[in-house]
Every structure is written in structure tokens, then in C-alpha cells.
N, C-alpha and C positions, 0 to 999 in steps of 0.2 A: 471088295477092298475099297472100292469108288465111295460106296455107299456109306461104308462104315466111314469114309475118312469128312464124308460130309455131313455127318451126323454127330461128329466131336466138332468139325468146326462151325457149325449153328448151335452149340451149348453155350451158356452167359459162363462169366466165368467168377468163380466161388470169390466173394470176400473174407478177407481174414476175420478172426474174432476182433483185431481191433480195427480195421476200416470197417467193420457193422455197427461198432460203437458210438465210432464219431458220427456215423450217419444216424443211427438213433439221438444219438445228442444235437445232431443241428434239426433236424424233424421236431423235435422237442421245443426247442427254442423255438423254434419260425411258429407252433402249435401255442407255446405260450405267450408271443407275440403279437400274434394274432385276436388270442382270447382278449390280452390287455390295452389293441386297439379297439377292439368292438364294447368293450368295456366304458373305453373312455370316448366312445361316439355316442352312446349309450347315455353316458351322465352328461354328456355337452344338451345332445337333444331335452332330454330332463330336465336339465336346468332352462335352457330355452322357451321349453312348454309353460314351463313355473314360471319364468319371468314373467310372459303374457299375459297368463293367468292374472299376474300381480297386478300390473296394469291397469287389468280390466277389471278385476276386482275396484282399486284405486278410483279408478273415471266413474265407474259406476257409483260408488260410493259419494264421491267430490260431486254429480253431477245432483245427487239426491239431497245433497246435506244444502247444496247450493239452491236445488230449487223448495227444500223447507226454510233456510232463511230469507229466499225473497217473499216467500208465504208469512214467513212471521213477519218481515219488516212491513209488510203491504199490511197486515192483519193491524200492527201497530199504529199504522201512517193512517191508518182507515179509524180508528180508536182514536187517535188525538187529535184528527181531524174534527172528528162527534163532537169535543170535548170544546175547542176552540174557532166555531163554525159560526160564531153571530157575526151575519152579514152586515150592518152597520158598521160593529167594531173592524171588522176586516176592510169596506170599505172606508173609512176613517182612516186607515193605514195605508190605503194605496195611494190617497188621494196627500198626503203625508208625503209618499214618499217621490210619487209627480212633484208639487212641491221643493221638495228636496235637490229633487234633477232641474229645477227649473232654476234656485238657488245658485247652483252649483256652475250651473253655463253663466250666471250675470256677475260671479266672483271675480272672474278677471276682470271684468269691465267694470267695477269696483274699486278696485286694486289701480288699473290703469288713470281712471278719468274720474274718480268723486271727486282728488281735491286739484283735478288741475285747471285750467286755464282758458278752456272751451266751455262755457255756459250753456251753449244748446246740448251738450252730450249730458253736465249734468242734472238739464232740467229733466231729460231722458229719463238717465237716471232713477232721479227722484220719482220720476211716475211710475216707472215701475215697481219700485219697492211698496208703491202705495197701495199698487196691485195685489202685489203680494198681503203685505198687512192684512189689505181686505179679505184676502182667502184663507188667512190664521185666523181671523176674525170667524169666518163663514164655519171652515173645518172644526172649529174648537165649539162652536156651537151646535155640529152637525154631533160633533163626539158623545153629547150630553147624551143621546139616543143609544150609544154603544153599549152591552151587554159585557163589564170587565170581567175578569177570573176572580183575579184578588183585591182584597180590601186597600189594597197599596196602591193598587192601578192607578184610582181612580187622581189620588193626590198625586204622582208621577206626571202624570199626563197634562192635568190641569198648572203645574211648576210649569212643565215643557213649553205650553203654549204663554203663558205670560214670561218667562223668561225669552223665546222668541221674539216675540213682541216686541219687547224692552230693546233687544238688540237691537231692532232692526231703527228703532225708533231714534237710538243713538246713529245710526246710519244716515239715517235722512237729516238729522242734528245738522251732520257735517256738511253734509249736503248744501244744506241751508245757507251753514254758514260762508261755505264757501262763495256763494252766489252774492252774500253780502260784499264782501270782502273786495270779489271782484266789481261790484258794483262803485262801490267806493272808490276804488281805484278808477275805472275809467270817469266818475265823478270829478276826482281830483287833476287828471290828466283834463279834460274837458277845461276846466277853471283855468289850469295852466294855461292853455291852448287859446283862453278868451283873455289874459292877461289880469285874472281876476283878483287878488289876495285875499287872502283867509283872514278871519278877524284875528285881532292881537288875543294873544292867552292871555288867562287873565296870572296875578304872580302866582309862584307857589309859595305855599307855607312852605313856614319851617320845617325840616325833613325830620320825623317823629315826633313832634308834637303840640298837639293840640290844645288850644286854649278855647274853654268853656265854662262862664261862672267863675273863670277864677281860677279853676282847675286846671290842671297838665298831664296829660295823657299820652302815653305813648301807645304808639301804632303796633299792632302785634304783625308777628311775621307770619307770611302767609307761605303754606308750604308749596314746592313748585310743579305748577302746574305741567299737566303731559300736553305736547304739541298736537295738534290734528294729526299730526303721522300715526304717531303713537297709539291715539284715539281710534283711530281708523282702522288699524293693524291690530288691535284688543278687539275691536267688535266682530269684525270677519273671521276671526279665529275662534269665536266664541260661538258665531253663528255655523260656521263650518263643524267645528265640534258639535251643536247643541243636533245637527242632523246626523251624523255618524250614530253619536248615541243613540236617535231615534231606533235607527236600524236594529241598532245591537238589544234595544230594547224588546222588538218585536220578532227578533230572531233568536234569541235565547230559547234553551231548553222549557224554561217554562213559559210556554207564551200569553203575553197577558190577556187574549179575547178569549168568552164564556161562548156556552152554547147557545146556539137559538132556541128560542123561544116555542115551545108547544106549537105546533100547529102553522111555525113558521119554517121558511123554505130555508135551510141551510147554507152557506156559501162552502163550495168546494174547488179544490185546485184547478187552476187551468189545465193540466193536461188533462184531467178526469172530462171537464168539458171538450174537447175536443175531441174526444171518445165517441 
């Protein structure tokens, strides 16, 4: 009796048909649950892998396209270098653009001191400009040697350097002038200072006109002259421009020096040398 009564009570005990139900339905669920996390870990990693992929697809790509166009642009730079390589004309243009830098530092002092009142700064001045001339002089003659591209160069270049010229020649004008002016004046102060008097003017004519022969002639009007400021402020501006252009000249897409000559030694970039 012991035996039997502990043999019913270690039996599980029966579920109805419908608690079997529900428990197959939530088994189901947690089963399909499951399926649709592992699913969706599934396509996270996938996509993730893919992204990579992409990436590295990308960089690889970008790193190749990048080192074909430093190949082409090197291949280019190396071709138009051939093309505008005569050493003359190239040196012709550095020595242009020294020049230019040396121009460019004596503008202020230009600006400040041609037309004032200090005669040692403008005899400075002046000497220097003279310098300078002298080295358009020199460079324009060195240029004759240069090897141009185009038939235009050659008239461009030669404009450039007598148009320099001329400026700078109006520069030193002032220069000049100024030097009289003050001279003058401490002349005139001087004479003051010795109690000296000026000789008497002689009269003036009649204001417009002139008697000659018999004849009456009126004085034409003269149109009005620019002050030394004015003069001086035209030429620097001109000269200042006429170097700019240089540059833009010989940095343009098409540059205007040819190649060297057969048999002669090319000129190449600075950092090529430095190589």
C-alpha cells in the first residue's frame, strides 16, 4: 500500500488539451522569436561585412586613381618642362623677377622720399634707380640669347623692357627735379640771409598778345599741367603694374620660353634639383 501510494505520488500530472495548447503556442512563439533574432543578427553582421568591403573597395580604388594622377600630372609637368626648358630664357626670367623684388622693397621709399625735402635720401634715391636701369639695360640685352615659344614673345618682351625703361626714366625726371627746386630755394634763402635783392623783372606784355611785324597774336591756352604728385603716383603705378604682369606673363598656361637647344643642358625645376 506504501508503495503504491508513492508511485501515484512521483507521477507529473496530466495537462489538459488546452494547457498543452497554450504551451505549444508560447514554444512556438519563443521558436519563432528566436528564428527572427538570429535572422536579424544575421543581416546586421552582413551588412557590416559589406560595409567594409565597401570601404576597402573605395580606399583602394581612391588610393590608385590618386597615385595614376600624380603619375599623369608628373608625366605632364615632365612634357612641358621638355617643351619650355631654355636655360637663357628661364634665366632671363628669374633674374626679371629679382628685379622685381628689388623694385618692390624701394616703392615705399619712393613713395615716401623722391619728392621731399631731404636731398641726401633723394640723391640715394636716384642712385639707385640708376642701378636698376642699368640691370634692364643688362637683362634686356642678356634676353636677346633667349630661346622664345612664340612669335609674339619676342615683341611682348622687347615692349616690356622699353616701357620699363621709360618709367623708370620719368622717375629719376622727378627726382631730378626735385633736387633743383630745392636747390633753388636754399639759393634764394641764402640771398635772403646775405640781404641780397633779385634783379628787377623786366614788364610784362600785354596778357594775350603779342606784337610782331605788325601782327597780333594771341597766346593759345595750354592745357593744365599734372603736379609732381600726380607724376609720381602715374609712374609707380605703372611700374608696379608693368612687374605684376611680368609674372602673369611667364606663369601663364602657356609659357612663353622654347626648348633648349640640341645638345644643350636643359634648365629644370628647383626641387628636381635638389633631388
Amino acid at each position: 500500500m506504501a508503495n503504491h501510494g508513492t508511485e501515484n505520488s512521483e507521477q507529473k500530472p496530466e495537462l489538459s488539451p488546452q494547457e498543452s495548447a497554450e504551451v505549444d503556442a508560447v514554444f512556438e512563439r519563443f521558436e519563432k522569436n528566436e528564428r527572427a533574432r538570429k535572422i536579424k543578427v544575421f543581416l546586421l553582421a552582413l551588412a557590416v561585412v559589406a560595409a567594409g568591403a565597401a570601404v576597402f573597395l573605395t580606399s583602394v580604388v581612391f588610393r590608385e586613381n590618386r597615385l595614376t594622377a600624380n603619375i599623369d600630372m608628373e608625366a605632364i609637368d615632365t612634357e612641358a618642362a621638355a617643351k619650355t626648358n631654355d636655360p637663357q630664357c628661364r634665366d632671363m626670367i628669374a633674374q626679371v623677377d629679382d628685379l622685381s623684388a628689388r623694385f618692390f622693397k624701394l616703392e615705399p621709399q619712393l613713395e615716401e622720399h623722391l619728392l621731399g625735402d631731404d636731398p641726401e635720401k633723394i640723391k640715394a634715391l636716384r642712385d639707385e634707380i640708376a642701378r636698376i636701369q642699368q640691370r634692364i639695360d643688362e637683362i634686356n640685352e642678356y634676353s636677346l640669347k633667349a630661346n622664345l615659344r612664340f612669335e609674339t614673345s619676342r615683341t611682348e618682351l622687347d615692349e616690356w623692357f622699353d616701357y620699363v625703361a621709360l618709367e623708370f626714366t620719368f622717375v629719376d625726371r622727378l627726382g631730378r627735379e626735385q633736387l633743383e627746386l630745392l636747390n633753388k630755394a636754399e639759393a634764394a634763402q641764402n640771398e635772403a640771409d646775405a640781404g641780397v635783392e633779385g634783379e628787377p623783372k623786366p614788364d610784362a606784355d600785354v596778357e594775350g598778345v603779342v606784337v610782331a611785324e605788325g601782327k597780333k597774336k594771341r597766346n593759345k591756352k595750354e592745357a593744365p599741367k599734372k603736379t609732381p604728385l600726380e607724376r609720381k603716383q602715374a609712374a609707380l603705378v605703372a611700374l608696379h603694374d608693368s612687374f605684376q604682369n611680368f609674372r602673369i606673363w611667364h606663369t601663364a598656361a602657356a609659357h612663353p620660353c622654347g626648348g633648349a637647344e640640341e645638345g644643350e643642358t636643359g634648365w629644370v625645376p628647383a626641387e628636381k634639383d635638389a633631388k
